[in-house]
PASEBA-1860 file (N, C-alpha, C; in nm, 3 decimals):
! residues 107
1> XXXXXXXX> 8.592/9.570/8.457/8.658/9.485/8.554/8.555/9.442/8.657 ~ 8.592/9.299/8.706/8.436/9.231/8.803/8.487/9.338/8.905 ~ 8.379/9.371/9.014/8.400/9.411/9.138/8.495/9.367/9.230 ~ 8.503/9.215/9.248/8.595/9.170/9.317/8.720/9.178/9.315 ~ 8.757/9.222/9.144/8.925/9.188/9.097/8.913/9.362/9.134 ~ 8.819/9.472/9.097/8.851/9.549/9.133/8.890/9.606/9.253 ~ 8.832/9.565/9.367/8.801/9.624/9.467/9.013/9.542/9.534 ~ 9.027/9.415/9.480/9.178/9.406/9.498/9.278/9.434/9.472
9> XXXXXXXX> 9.232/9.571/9.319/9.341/9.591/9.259/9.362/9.754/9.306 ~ 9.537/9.722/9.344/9.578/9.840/9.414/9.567/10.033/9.320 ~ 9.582/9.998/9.182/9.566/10.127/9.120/9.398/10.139/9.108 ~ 9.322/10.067/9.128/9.160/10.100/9.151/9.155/10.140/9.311 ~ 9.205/10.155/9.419/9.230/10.161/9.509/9.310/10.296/9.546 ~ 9.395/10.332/9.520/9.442/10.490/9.488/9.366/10.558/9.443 ~ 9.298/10.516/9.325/9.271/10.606/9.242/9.145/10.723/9.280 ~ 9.095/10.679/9.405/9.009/10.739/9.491/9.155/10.878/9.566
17> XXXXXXXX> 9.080/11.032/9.544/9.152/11.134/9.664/9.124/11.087/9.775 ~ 9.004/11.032/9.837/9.019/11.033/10.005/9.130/10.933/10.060 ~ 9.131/10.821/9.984/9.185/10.688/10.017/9.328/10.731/9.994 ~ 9.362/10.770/9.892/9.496/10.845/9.880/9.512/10.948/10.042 ~ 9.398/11.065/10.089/9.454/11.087/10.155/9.485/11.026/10.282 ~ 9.416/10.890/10.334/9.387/10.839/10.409/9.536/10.753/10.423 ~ 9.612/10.748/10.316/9.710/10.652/10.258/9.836/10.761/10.339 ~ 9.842/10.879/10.320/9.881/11.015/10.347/9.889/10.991/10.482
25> XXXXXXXX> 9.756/11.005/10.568/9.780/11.008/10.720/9.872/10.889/10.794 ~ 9.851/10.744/10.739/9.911/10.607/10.744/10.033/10.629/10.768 ~ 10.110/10.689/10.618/10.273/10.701/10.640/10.316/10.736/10.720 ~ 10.249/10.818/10.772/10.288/10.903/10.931/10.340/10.814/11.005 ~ 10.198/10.730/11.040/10.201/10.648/11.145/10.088/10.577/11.140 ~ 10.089/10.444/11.215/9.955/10.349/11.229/9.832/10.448/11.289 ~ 9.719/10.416/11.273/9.604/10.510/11.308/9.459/10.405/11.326 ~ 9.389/10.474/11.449/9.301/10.367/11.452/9.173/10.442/11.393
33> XXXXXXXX> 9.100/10.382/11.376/8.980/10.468/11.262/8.943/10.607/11.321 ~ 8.906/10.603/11.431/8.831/10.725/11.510/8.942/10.850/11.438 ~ 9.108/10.801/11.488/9.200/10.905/11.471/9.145/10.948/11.307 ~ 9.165/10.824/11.243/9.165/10.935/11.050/9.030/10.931/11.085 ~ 8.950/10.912/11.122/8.777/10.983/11.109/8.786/11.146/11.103 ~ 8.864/11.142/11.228/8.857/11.283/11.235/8.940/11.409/11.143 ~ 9.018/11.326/11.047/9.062/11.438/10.917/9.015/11.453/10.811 ~ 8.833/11.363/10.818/8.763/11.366/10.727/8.657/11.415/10.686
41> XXXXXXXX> 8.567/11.461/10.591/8.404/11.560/10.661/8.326/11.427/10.637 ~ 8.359/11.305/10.588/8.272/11.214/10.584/8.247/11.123/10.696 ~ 8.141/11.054/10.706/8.082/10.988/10.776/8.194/10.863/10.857 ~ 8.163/10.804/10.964/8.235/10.674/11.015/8.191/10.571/10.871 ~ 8.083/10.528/10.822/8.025/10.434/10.709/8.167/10.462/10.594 ~ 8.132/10.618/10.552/8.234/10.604/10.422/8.369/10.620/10.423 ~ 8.404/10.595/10.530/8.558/10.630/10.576/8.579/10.459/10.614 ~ 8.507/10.364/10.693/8.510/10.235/10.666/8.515/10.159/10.535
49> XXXXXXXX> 8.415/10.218/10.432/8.417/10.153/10.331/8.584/10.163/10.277 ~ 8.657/10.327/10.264/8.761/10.354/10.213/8.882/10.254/10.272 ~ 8.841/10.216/10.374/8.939/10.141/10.401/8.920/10.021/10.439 ~ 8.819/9.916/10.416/8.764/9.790/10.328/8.859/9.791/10.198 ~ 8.850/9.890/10.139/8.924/9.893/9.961/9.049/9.893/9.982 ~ 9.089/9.988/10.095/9.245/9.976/10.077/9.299/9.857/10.142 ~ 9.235/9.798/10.241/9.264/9.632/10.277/9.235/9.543/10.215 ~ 9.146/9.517/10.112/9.107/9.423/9.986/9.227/9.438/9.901
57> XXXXXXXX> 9.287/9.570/9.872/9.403/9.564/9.767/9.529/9.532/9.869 ~ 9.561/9.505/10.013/9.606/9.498/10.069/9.747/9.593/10.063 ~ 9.714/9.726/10.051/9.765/9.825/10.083/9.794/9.868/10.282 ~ 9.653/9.807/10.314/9.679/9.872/10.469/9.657/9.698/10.514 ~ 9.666/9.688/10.654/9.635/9.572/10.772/9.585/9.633/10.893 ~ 9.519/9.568/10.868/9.360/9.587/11.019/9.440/9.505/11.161 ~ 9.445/9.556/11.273/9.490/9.512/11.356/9.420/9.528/11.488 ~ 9.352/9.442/11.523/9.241/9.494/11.625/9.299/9.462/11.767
65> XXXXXXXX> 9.343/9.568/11.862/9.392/9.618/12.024/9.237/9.653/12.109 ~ 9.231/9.587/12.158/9.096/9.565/12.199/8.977/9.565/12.180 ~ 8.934/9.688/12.126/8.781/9.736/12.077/8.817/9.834/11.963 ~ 8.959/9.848/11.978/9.017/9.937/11.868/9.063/9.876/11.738 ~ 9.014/9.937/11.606/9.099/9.868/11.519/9.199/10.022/11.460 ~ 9.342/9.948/11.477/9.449/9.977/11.389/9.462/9.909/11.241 ~ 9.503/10.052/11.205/9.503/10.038/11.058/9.640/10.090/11.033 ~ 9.780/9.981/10.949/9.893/10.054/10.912/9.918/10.028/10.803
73> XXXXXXXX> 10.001/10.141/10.720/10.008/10.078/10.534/10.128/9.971/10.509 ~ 10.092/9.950/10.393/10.175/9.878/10.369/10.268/9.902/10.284 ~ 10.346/9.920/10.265/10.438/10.007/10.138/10.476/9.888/10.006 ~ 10.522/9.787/10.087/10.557/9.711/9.947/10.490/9.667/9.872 ~ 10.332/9.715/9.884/10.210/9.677/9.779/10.206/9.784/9.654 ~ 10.257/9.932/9.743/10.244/10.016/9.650/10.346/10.061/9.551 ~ 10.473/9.954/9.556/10.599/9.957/9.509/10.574/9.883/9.333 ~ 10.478/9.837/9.305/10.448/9.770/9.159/10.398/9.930/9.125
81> XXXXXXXX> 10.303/10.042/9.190/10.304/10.131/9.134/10.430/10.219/9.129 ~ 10.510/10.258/9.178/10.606/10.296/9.185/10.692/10.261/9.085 ~ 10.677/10.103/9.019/10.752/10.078/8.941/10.690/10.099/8.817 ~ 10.544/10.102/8.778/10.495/10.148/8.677/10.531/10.317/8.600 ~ 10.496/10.418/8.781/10.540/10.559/8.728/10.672/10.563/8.699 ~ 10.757/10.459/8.760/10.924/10.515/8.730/10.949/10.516/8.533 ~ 10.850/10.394/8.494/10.862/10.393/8.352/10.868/10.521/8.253 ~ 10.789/10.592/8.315/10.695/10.708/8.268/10.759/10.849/8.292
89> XXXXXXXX> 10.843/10.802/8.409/10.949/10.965/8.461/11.083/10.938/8.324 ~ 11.117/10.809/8.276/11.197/10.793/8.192/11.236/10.843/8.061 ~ 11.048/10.841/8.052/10.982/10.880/7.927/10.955/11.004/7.899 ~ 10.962/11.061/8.050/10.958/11.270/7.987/11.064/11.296/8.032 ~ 11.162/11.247/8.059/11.290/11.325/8.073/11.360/11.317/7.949 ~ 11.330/11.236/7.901/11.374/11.175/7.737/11.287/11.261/7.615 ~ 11.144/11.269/7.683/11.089/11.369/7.592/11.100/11.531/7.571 ~ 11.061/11.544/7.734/11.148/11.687/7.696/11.292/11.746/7.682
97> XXXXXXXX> 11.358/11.640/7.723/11.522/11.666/7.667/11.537/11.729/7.514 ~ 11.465/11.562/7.429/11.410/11.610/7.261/11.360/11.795/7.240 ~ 11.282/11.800/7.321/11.203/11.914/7.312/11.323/12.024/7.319 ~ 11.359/12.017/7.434/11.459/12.141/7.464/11.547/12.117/7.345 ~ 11.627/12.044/7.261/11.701/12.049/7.156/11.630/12.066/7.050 ~ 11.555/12.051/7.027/11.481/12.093/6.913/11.441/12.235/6.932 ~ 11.389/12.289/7.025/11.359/12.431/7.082/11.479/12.515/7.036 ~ 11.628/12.458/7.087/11.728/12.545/7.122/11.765/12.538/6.942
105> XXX> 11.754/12.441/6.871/11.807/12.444/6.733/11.700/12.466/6.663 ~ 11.606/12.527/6.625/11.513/12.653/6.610/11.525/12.766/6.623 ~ 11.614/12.808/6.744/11.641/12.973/6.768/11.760/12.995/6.763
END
């Protein structure tokens, strides 16, 4: 995938733990960088980059209050994933249902 389509596409964008957890602190509440800097051991640089990616996939919005930038998520970006895993919760409740009947008519 080019860089560009990647860096917009929201499951290349999760798929990072920090950014996920960074995604984590968001739901809370809006946060301006300094605040999630500080739940991180990484640098101001790679904690910017993480959230360059998550505003390219437009997961979060940059909102700059004076010298401060706010950062809040966005939820209805991450709702196409949501609709992808719901496919998939369908698919093992259905599978192991099979399983458990087949299990139980075995013993």
């Amino acid at each position: 995938m080019h860089r560009a389509q990647a860096s917009s596409d929201v499951y290349h964008a999760i798929a990072d733990p920090t950014r996920r957890a960074i995604l984590d602190k968001l739901r809370t509440a809006p946060a301006a960088v300094n605040a999630i800097l500080g739940d991180f051991p990484q640098s101001r640089p790679a904690i910017s980059k993480h959230l360059r990616v998550l505003r390219e996939a437009r997961i979060v919005v940059e909102q700059r209050v004076g010298r401060e930038r706010i950062y809040r998520i966005r939820p209805e970006k991450l709702h196409q994933v949501a609709t992808w895993i719901e496919g998939y919760r369908s698919f093992w409740q259905s599978s192991l249902e099979n399983l458990k009947n087949y299990l139980e008519a075995e013993s």
